[in-house]
Structures are given as structure tokens and as C-alpha cells.
N, C-alpha and C positions, 0 to 999 in steps of 0.2 A: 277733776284733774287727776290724771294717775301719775305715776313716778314710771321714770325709766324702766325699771327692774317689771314694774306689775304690767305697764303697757307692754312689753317686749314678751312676756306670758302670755299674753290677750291674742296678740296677732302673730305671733309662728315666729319674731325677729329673733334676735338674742341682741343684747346689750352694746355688744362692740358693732354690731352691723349699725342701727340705729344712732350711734355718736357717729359713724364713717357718713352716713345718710346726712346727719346735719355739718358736716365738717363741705360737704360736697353741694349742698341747698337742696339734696331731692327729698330727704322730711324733716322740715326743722320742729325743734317742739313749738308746743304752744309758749311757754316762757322758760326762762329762764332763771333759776335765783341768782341776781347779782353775787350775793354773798358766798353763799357754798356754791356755785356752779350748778346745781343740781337742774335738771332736765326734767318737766310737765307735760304729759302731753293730753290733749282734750280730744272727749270720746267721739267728735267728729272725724275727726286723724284715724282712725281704726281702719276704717277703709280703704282709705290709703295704703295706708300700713300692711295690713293683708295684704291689698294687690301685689304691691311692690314681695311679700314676700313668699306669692303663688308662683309672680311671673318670672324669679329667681330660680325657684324650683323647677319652672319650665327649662331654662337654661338662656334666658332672656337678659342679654346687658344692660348694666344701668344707661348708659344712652339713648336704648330705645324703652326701658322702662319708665325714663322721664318723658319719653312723647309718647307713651300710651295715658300715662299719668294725663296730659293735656290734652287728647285729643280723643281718648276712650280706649280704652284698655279690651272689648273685645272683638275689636276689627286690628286692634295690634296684634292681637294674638293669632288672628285668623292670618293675618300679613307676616306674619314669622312662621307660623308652621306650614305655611306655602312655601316660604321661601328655603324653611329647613329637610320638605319631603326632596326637593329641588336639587338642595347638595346631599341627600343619603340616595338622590337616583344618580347623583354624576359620581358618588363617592363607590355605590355598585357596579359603576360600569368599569372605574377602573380596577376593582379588582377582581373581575372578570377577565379582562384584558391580561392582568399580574399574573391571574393563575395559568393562565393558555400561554402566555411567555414564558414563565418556569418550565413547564413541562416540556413547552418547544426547546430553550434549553436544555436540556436535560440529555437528549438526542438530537442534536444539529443534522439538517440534512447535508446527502454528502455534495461534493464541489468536486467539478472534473475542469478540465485544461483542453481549449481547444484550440485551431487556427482561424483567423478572420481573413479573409482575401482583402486584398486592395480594392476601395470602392467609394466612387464619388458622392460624393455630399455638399448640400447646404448649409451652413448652420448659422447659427448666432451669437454670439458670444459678449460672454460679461462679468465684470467682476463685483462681488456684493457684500455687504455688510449680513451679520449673519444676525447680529439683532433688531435688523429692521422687516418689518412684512414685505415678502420677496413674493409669496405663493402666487396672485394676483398680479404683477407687473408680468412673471413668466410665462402665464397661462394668456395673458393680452398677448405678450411678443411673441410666442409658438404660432398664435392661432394667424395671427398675423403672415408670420412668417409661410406656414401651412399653404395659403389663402395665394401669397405670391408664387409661390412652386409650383402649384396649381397652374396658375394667370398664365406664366412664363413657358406651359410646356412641357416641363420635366417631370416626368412620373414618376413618383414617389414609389419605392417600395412598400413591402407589408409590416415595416418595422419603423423605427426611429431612440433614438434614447436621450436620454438627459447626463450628463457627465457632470462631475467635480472633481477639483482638485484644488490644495493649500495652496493659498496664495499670501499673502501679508493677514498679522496678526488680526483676529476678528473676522478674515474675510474668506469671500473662495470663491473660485475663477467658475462658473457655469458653461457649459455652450448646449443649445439647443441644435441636434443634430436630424437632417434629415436624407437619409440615402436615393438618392436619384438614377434612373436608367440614364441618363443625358446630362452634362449641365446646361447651362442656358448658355443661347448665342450672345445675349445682350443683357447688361447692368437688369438686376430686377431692382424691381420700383421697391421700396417698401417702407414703411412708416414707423418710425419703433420710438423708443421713449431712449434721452440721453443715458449713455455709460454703456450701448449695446453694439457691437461690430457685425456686420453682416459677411459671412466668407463662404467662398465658393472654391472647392479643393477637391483633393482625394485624401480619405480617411486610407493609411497606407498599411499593407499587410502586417498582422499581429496578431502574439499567442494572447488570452485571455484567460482567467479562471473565473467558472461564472457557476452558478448555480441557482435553480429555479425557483421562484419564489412564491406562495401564496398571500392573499388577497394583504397589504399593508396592516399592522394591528393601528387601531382606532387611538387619537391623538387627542388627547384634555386637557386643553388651556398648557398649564406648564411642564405636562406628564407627556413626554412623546420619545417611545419607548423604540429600542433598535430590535428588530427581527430579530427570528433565530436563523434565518437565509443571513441575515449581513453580517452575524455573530459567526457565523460557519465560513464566511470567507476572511473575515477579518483573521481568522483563528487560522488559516490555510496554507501559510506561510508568507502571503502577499506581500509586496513593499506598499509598508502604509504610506510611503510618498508618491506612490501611481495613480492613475487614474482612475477612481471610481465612476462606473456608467448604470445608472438605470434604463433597460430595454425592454421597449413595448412592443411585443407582436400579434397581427392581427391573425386569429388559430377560429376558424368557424363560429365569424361574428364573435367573439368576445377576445376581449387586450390580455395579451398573457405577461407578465413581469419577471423577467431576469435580470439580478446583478452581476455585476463583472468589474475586474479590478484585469485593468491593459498590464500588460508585463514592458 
């Protein structure tokens, strides 16, 4: 039987780790002296002991150090340093992304003020919660919508955008827009999921400040970073309670993205 002190020498622990270890069950000693309290532990336990204080120094929690301990300690390890290559590749992506926003920072491109003519549209509209998954419901009711425009006749131009604006705390009002040569004669059919309005109008002449945007920076879990195109209009004087629009145009087979804040 060794003593705390000589076992803690033996396997790499120190003292205070080893009493935390039996305070918690992941190594009790082998006994205990009733009287002086004094901690034994038997050279089977070394093993243990080790492991427990390799897989520390890996940077491995006691949580999952207690199910390697039961379930084998080197497919635990092979299953944590998978999982840790895993977040040092999502943790380089984001600061990749960090550094290409700084510097875009740094020189915002510039933002010019144009006129919009008066011009019929389709759209959709709706108001959402901003902490619930929206991406997925939109892209169902666009494509949808797309799909009816089509059906009905009306020919879409080479453009279309997405719009926001503040609505009630937490939330913001959407409408999916799509510019049309005609509207329809007749009700379009269309199928959309509750809390969406379908409207058939003229989007009515307006100045905008817009500025052209490259390709969106890449979004990680709860890392979803704002342009230096949105940084540049936000900064341009705009009234932050206008309309922000994201606009897609169709420029020799590929989508080109412009922001704009409606005046």
C-alpha cells in the first residue's frame, strides 16, 4: 500500500488532485485509516491514476475522463481528439472570416443615393421572431411564391429582394418581393405557412442609398458577423428606422447582392 504523498509521486497526480478525485468517486483509495484519516492507495490503482493524469494533461474533463476510465481510455481519446481537430477547424475558420472583416472595415466601400421608379410587385409578407429558425420557412415561402408568379403569367423581372424593418420588440416585419412586368388578372393560388400575407401592389417611387455588396461573410453557429457593405450604409447617415432591402440581381448567370436602406 503506498501513502497519498508516495502514490501522487508515482503517477504524475499531486496531493490535492487525488483527495478532489475521491471527494468526487473517480479514485477512491484503497482504504482509508478510520483514525487519522490517512489515504492508501494499492499498486493496482496506479493505472488508473496515470491515466486519469495523461488524459488531464491532454485537456480532457473529468466527465469524460470517468467514461474512458469504464469504457477504455484509447478510443476515448481517439473520440476527443476528433472531436477537438473539429472545433480548432471551426475555431480557424472563424478567424479567418475576423481577419477579412477587420481589414474590410477598415475601408468600408463607398455608398451612393439613387432613384427607384415606381413598379409593380408581388410579395409576401410577415412578421418574425428573430430567435427562432426563420432561414427555412423563407426560402419554402419565396420559392413558393416564385413558383405562383410564374403559374399566373406575370413576368418577373431580373431582380427581386428581401426587406426588413423593426417591428415589436424581438421581432421584424419581412416581405419577400418580387417585381413583375403585369400583375395578375386573377387571386394567385398559393400555399404558404400561417403569419404570411400575400400582396399584390406598386412598390411606389423612392430615393435609396445602396451599396454593392460581395459574396456574405460565412456564419458559425453563434458568430454571424455584419459586412463591411452593411457597416458602410449603417454609417451613411441612413435612418436606422427605414427600410432595409437585400437585392438580387440576375448579371450574366450569377446573383449579384446590393444593400439599400429606402429613404
Amino acid at each position: 500500500m503506498f501513502t497519498i504523498g508516495l502514490f501522487a509521486q508515482l503517477t504524475g497526480l499531486s496531493v490535492k488532485a487525488l483527495r478532489h478525485y475521491d471527494s468526487i468517486g473517480l479514485l477512491e483509495p484503497q482504504t482509508t485509516d478510520p483514525v487519522t484519516g490517512y489515504r492508501y492507495y494499492a499498486a493496482e490503482q496506479a493505472r488508473d491514476a496515470a491515466t486519469i493524469s495523461a488524459l488531464r494533461a491532454l485537456g480532457m474533463g473529468l466527465p469524460a475522463i470517468r467514461e474512458a476510465l469504464d469504457n477504455g481510455a484509447p478510443q476515448a481519446v481517439e473520440t476527443f481528439l476528433h472531436e477537438r481537430a473539429k472545433q480548432r477547424e471551426a475555431e480557424d475558420a472563424i478567424a479567418r472570416t475576423v481577419q477579412d472583416l477587420l481589414r474590410g472595415y477598415t475601408e468600408l466601400p463607398s455608398t451612393a443615393v439613387r432613384t427607384v421608379p415606381e413598379q409593380k410587385i408581388v410579395s409576401l409578407r410577415c412578421t418574425l421572431s428573430l430567435t427562432g429558425d426563420i432561414e427555412e420557412s423563407l426560402n419554402e415561402a419565396f420559392a413558393g411564391l416564385l413558383q405562383a408568379v410564374h403559374d399566373a403569367g406575370c413576368v418577373p423581372l431580373d431582380y427581386w429582394w428581401l426587406s426588413f424593418m423593426q417591428a415589436d420588440a424581438g421581432q421584424v416585419a419581412m416581405t419577400w418581393a418580387i417585381p413583375v412586368q403585369s400583375l395578375p388578372c386573377e387571386e394567385i393560388p398559393i400555399d404558404y405557412d400561417a403569419g404570411f400575407s400575400l400582396t399584390v401592389g406598386v412598390d411606389p417611387e423612392h430615393e435609396e442609398t445602396f451599396v454593392s455588396a460581395a459574396e456574405a461573410p460565412s456564419q458559425h453557429e453563434d458568430f454571424v458577423p455584419a459586412s463591411p457593405e452593411l457597416i458602410a450604409l449603417l454609417t451613411a447617415g441612413t435612418d436606422p428606422q427605414g427600410e432595409i432591402r437585400q437585392i438580387y440581381r440576375h448579371r450574366d448567370g450569377q446573383i449579384l447582392l446590393e444593400l439599400a436602406v429606402v429613404h
